[in-house]
C-alpha positions as CSV (number, residue, x, y, z in Angstrom):
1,X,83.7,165.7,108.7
2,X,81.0,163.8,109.4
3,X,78.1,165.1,111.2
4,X,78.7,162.0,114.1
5,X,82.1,163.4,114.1
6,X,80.6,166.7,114.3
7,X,77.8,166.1,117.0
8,X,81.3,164.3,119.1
9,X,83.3,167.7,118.6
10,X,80.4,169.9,119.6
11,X,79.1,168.2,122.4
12,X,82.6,168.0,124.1
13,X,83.0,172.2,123.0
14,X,79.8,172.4,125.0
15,X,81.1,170.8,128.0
16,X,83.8,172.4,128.1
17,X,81.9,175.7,128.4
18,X,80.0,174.4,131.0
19,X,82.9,173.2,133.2
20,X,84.1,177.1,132.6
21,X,80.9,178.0,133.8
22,X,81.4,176.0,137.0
23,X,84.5,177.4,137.7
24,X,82.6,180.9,137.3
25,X,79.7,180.0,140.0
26,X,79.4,181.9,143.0
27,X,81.1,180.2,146.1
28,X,77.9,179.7,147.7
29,X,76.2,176.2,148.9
30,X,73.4,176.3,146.1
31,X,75.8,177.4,143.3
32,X,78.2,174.2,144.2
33,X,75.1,171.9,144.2
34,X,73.4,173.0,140.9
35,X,76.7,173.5,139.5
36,X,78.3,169.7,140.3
37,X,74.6,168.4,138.9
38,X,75.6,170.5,135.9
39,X,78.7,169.3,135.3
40,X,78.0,166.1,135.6
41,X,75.2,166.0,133.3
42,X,76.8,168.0,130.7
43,X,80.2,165.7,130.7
44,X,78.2,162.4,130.5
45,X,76.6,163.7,127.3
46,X,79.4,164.2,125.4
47,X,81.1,161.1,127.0
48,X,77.9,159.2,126.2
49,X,77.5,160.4,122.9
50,X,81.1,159.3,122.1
51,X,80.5,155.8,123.9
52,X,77.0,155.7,121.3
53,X,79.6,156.9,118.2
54,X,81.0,153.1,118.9
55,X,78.2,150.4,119.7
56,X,78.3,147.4,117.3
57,X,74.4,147.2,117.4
58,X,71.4,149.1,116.7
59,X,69.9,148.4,120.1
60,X,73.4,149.3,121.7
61,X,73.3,152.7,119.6
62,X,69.6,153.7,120.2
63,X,70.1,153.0,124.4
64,X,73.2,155.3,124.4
65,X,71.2,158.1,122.0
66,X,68.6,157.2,124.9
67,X,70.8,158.5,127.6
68,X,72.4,161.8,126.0
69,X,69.1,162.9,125.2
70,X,68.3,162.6,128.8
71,X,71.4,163.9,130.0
72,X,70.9,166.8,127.5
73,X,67.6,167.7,128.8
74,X,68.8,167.5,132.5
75,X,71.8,169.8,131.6
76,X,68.9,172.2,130.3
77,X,67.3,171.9,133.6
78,X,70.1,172.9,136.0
79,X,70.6,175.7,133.5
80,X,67.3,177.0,134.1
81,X,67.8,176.6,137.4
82,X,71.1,178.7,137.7
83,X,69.0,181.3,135.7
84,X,65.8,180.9,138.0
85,X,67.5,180.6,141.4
86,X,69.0,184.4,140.1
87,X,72.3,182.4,140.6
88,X,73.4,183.1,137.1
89,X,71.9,186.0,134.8
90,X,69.9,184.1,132.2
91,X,71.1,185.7,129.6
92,X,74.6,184.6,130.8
93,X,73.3,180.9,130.4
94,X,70.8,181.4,127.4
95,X,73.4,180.3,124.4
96,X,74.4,177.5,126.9
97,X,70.1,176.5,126.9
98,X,69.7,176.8,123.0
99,X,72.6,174.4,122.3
100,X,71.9,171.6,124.4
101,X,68.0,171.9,123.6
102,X,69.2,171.7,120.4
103,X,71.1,168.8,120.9
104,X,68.3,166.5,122.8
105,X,65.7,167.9,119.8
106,X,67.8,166.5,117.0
107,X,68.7,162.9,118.8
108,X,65.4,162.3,119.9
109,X,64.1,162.5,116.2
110,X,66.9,160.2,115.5
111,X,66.1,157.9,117.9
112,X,62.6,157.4,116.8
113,X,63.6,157.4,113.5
114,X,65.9,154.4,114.2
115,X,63.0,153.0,116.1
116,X,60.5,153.4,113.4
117,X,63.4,151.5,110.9
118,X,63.5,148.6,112.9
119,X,59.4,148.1,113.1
């Protein structure tokens, strides 16, 4: 398996987690908001990065990277905001943190390197 291929699998594994997450929340107001911000972000980063699996160009390639990194890193957000709000117990969410940091560290080094290629 390639590592795209891999990357595709894992970040879909990862949103899946979160949607179980969401079904976990607490049935209060905040939980619902931070939680549908969540899920959205966390979807759109492994429906992005399957989108930026199949771009003809470069420049179509490094804009999608562009957008799962960011969605990424706001997926890390409203997990530190589950954790900070007391919603969730961090420690509940911090394997949740980890991966998707991990995820928005290793595409924005590739999207740079891409960039750097094309200078």
């Amino acid at each position: 398996m390639s590592f795209s291929e891999e990357l595709r699998t894992k970040t879909k594994k990862l949103a899946l987690r979160v949607i179980k997450l969401f079904q976990s929340l607490p049935k209060t107001d905040e939980a619902k908001m931070i939680g549908v911000q969540l899920f959205r972000s966390a979807t759109s980063t492994a429906a992005n990065y399957r989108a930026a699996c199949r771009e003809r160009s470069t420049a179509e390639f490094t804009s999608k990277l562009s957008i799962v990194v960011e969605e990424a890193d706001e997926t890390v957000f409203w997990l530190e905001l589950l954790a900070e709000s007391k919603i969730v117990e961090e420690i509940k969410l911090q394997c949740l943190m980890n991966e998707y940091l991990g995820i928005t560290k290793i595409l924005s080094h590739a999207r740079k390197t891409i960039k750097k290629g094309k200078k």
